[in-house]
C-alpha positions in Angstrom: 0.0 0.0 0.0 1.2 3.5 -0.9 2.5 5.1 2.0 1.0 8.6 3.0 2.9 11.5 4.2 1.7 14.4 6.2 2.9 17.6 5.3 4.5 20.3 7.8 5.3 23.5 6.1 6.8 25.8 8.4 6.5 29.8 7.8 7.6 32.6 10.8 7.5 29.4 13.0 4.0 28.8 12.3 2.1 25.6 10.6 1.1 27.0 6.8 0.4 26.1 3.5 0.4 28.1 0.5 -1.5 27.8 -2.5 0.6 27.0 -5.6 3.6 27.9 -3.3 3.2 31.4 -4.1 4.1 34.1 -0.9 1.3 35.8 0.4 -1.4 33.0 0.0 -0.2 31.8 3.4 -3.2 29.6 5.4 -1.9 29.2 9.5 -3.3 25.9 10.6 -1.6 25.9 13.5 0.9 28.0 15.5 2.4 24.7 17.5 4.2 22.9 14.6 5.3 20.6 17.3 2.4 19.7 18.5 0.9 19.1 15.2 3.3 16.5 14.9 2.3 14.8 17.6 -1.3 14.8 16.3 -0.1 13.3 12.9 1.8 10.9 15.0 -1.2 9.9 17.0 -3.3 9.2 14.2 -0.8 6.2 13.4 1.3 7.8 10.3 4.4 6.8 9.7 7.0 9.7 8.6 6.9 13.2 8.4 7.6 15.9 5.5 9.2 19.0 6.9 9.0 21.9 4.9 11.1 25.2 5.8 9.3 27.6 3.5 10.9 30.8 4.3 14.3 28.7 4.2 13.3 28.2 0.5 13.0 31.4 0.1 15.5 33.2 1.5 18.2 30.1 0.5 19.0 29.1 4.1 17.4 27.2 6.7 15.2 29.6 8.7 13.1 27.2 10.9 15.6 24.8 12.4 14.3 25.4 16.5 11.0 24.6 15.5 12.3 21.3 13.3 14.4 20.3 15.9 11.5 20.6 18.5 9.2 18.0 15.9 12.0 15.7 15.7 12.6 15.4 19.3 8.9 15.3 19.7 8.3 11.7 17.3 9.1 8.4 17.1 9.3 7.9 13.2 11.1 9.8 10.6 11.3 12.9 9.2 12.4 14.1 6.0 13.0 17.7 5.6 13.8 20.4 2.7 13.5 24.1 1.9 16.9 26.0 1.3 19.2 23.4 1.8 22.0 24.8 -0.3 24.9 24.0 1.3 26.9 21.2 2.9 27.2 23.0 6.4 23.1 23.0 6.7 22.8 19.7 5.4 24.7 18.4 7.8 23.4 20.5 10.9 20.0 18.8 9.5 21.3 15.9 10.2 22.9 16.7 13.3 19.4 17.8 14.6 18.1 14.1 13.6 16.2 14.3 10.4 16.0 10.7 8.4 16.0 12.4 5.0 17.4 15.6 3.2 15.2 17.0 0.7 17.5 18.5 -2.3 15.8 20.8 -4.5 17.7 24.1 -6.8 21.2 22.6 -5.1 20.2 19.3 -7.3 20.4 21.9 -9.7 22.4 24.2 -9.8 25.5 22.4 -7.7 26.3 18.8 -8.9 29.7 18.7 -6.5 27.5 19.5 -3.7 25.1 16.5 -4.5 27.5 13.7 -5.6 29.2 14.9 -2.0 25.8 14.7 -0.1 25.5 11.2 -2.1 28.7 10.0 -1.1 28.7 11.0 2.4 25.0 10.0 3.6 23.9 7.6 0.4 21.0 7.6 -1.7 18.1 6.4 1.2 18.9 9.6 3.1 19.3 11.9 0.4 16.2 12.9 -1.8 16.0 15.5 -4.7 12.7 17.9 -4.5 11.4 18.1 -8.4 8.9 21.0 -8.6 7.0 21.5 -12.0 5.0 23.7 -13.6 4.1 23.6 -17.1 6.8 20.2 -17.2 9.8 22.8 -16.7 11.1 22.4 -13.2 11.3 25.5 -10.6 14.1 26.4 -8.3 14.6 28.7 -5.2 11.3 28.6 -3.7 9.8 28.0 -7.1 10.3 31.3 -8.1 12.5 30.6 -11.0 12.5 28.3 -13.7 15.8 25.9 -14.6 15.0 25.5 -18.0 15.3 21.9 -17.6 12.0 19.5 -18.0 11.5 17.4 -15.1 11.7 14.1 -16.9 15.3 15.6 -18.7 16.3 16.9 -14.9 15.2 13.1 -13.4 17.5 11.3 -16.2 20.6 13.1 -14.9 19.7 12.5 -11.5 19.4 9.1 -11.9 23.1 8.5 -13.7 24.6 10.7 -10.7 23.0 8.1 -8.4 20.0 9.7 -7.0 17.1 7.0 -6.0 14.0 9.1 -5.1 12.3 12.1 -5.9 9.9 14.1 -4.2 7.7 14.6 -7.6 5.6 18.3 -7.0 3.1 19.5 -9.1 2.9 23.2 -8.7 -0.4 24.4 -10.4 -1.7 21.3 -8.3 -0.1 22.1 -4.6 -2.5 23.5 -2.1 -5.3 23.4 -4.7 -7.5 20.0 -3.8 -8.1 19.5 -7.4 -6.7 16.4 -7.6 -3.5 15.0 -8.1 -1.4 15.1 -11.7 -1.3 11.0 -11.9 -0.4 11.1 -15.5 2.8 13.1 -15.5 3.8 11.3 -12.6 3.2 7.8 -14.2 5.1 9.4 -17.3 8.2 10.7 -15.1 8.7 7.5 -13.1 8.3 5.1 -16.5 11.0 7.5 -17.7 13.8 8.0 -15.1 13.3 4.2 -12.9 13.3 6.4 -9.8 11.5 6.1 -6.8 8.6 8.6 -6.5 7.1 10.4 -3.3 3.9 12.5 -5.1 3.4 15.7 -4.2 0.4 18.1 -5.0 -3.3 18.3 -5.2 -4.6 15.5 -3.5 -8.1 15.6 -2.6 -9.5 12.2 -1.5 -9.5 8.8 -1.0 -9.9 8.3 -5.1 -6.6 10.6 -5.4 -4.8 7.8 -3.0 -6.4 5.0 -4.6 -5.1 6.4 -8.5 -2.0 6.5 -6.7 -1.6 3.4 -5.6 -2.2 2.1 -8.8 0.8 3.5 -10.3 3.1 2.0 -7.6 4.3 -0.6 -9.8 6.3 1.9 -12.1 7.7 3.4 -8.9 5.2 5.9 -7.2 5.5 4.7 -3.7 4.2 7.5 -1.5 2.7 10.5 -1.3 2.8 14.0 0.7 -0.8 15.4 1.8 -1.0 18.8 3.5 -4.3 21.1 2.6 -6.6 17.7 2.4 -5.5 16.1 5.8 -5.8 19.5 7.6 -9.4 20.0 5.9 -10.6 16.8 6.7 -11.1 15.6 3.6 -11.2 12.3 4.4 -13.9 10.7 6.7 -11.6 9.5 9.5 -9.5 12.7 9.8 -12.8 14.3 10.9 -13.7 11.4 13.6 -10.2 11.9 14.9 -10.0 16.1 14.9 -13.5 15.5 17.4 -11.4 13.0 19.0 -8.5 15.3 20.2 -10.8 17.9 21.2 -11.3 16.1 24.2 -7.8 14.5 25.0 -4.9 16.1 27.2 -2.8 13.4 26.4 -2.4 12.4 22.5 -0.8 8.7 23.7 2.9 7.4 23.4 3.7 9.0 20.4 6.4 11.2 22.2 10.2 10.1 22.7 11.1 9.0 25.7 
């Protein structure tokens, strides 16, 4: 089964999401990002994606007290990206305890830097983030473009050892319309790499499309807006749940 991924995107400290990732279209769901981890840890998921959004757009990690304070908070790993651009806050990511470094314009625009991430922390911990709009993949907070498709950009990756991607749709993200199954289909045929969905998911249907393409390679997927809406039927048993608890079980390190 495909595995699904809450989102934390972290802006001013805060629990967002943007729509389409563009500033300004910021929606606070919660000002404890800790504690929202906690909550996505209670509800039985499995790994967290951290998301330093003002690190993506100012090119250096912004939000590291409050992704230190999730990963001390959680039992189960959690990857994290947004403006990872140099070795030094890769590896002060790592030092904090994240499973997985998220990639994204560095992929791009810095090959020594990735083979060196590659070499030094190997292919399961390091992932490349592949944001797409109109097929043409975006750097630095998506704000502009690299000229390179993403299925071109995923070739290269793959020949320089890269084994997953973090695949997001940007006229999807933050939009519930549904999630971009057919470029995603045609982008993991094409490159043979692993593939963590991003963008646009909805519903149950989305995650059920989804699943069907994990035979060409499209293992999991990241859900923010839809999870945090209650878009799906348990979500909104278990937000009338935690209404009433103090205690959100053993979800917490000891």
């Amino acid at each position: 089964m495909i595995l699904v991924i809450p989102a934390i995107d972290l802006r001013q400290g805060r629990c967002v999401r943007l729509v389409k990732g563009e500033a300004g279209t910021d929606k606070i769901y919660s000002d404890d990002p800790t504690r929202m981890a906690v909550i996505w840890r209670g509800e039985n998921f499995k790994a967290l994606h951290v998301v330093d959004l003002d690190g993506a757009f100012e090119g250096r990690p912004i939000n590291f007290p409050a992704l230190k304070a999730i990963v001390e908070a959680v039992d189960i790993p959690v990857e994290f990206g947004g403006g990872l651009r140099s070795y030094e806050t890769v590896k002060q990511a790592f030092e904090i305890g994240i499973y997985r470094a998220i990639i994204g314009t560095a992929a791009v625009k810095d090959e020594d830097l990735l083979m060196k991430l590659l070499q030094e922390y190997g292919p399961r911990r390091i992932a490349v983030g592949i944001d797409m709009l109109d097929g043409i993949v975006q750097i630095k907070g998506w704000q502009d473009s690299s000229g390179l498709s993403a299925v071109e950009l995923g070739k290269k990756l793959k020949e320089r050892g890269v084994a997953r991607v973090i695949y997001t749709d940007i006229s999807r993200d933050g939009t519930l319309k549904g999630a971009n199954t057919e470029a995603m289909k045609e982008f993991a045929v094409e490159t043979g790499l692993r593939v963590t969905a991003s963008g646009g998911v909805k519903s149950y249907e989305d995650l059920i499309r989804l699943q069907e393409l994990e035979p060409f390679g499209v293992d999991s997927v990241i859900v923010g807006k839809a999870l945090y809406e209650n878009k799906f039927p348990c979500v909104d048993l278990w937000r009338q749940n935690e209404k009433v608890l103090d205690d959100l079980g053993p979800t917490r390190r000891s």
